[in-house]
Every structure is written in structure tokens, then in C-alpha cells.
LUMMAR-66789 format. One record per residue (C-alpha): residue in one letter; x negated, y negated, z. Coordinates in pm, whole numbers, padded with zeros to 5 digits, always signed. Layout:
% LUMMAR-66789
AXYZ/...
END
This chain:
% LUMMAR-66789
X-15692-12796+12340/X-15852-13036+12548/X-16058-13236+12289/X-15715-13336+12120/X-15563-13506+12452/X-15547-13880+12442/X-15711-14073+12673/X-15439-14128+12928/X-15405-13804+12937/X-15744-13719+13009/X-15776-13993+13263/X-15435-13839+13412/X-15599-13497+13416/X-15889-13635+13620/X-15700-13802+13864/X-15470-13527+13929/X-15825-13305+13999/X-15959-13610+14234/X-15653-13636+14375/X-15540-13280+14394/X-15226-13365+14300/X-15046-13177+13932/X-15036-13416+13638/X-14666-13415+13597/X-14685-13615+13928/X-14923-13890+13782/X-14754-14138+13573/X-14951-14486+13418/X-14826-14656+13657/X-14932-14452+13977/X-15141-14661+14190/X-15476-14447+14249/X-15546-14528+14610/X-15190-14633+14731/X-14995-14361+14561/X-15216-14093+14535/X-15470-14169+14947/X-15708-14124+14706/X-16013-14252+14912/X-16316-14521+14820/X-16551-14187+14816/X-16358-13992+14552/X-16242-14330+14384/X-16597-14399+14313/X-16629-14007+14213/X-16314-14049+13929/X-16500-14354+13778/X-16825-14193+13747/X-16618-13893+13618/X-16464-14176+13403/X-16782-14298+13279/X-16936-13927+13172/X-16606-13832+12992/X-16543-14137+12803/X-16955-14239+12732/X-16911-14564+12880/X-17052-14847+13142/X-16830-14983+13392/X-16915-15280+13632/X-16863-15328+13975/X-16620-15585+13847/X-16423-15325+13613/X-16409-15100+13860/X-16257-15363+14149/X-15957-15488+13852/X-15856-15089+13809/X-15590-15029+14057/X-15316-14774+13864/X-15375-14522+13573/X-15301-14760+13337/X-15557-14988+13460/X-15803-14745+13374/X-15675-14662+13043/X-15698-14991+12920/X-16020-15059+13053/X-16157-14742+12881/X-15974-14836+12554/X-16141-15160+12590/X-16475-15029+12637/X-16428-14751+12338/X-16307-15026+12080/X-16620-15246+12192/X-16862-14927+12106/X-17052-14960+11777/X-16969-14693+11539/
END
């Protein structure tokens, strides 16, 4: 089910969609634009994808520090833990 995937995977799943690449090819450490010629057009698309999945703001300064998957786990993890509950 896709409700029980963690968050890296979910952000993995999305990349691999933007990308069009499969998830077992996407690791935390893939670097989004390097690694994957994922382009400033559908880098901008995965973090407003980002934003609607995970309910969250990002700034253009959050955005500029996320360079690999794991980048933009921890910056989503960040921005859950900071969420009142």
C-alpha cells in the first residue's frame, strides 16, 4: 500500500516518475539533476509535487540546498517534525 511507504520512499517514487527512471535505480544518494538530467523545469515540478504530498512549504532557499534524494528527505523530515500536531 502506498500510504504505508516511508518518506524516502515516496520521495524515491516521485523522482523515479519525474525522472522516468524505475526506483530500484534511485538510491539517497542519487544526485537529482546530475545523476538523473533531471532538468530546472521538472526539478521545480518534483518540489511542488514534494510540497502537495508531504503538506509542506519550501523556500527558494530549501529548494537551492536539495541536491540528492537524501537532501530532500531530510528537508521534508525537517519540515514534518516542525508541523504542530
Amino acid at each position: 500500500k502506498r500510504n504505508c511507504m516511508r518518506p524516502i520512499d515516496k520521495i524515491i517514487h516521485l523522482v523515479s516518475w519525474i525522472a522516468n527512471v524505475p526506483d530500484n535505480q534511485i538510491l539517497p544518494s542519487t544526485h537529482i539533476k546530475d545523476d538523473l538530467n533531471v532538468d530546472s523545469i521538472d526539478f521545480m515540478l518534483l518540489i511542488i509535487q514534494l510540497e502537495k504530498l508531504f503538506n509542506v512549504s519550501l523556500t527558494n532557499e530549501d529548494v537551492e540546498n536539495i541536491e540528492t534524494v537524501k537532501d530532500a528527505n531530510d528537508l521534508i523530515m525537517s519540515r514534518l517534525i516542525m508541523l504542530p500536531s
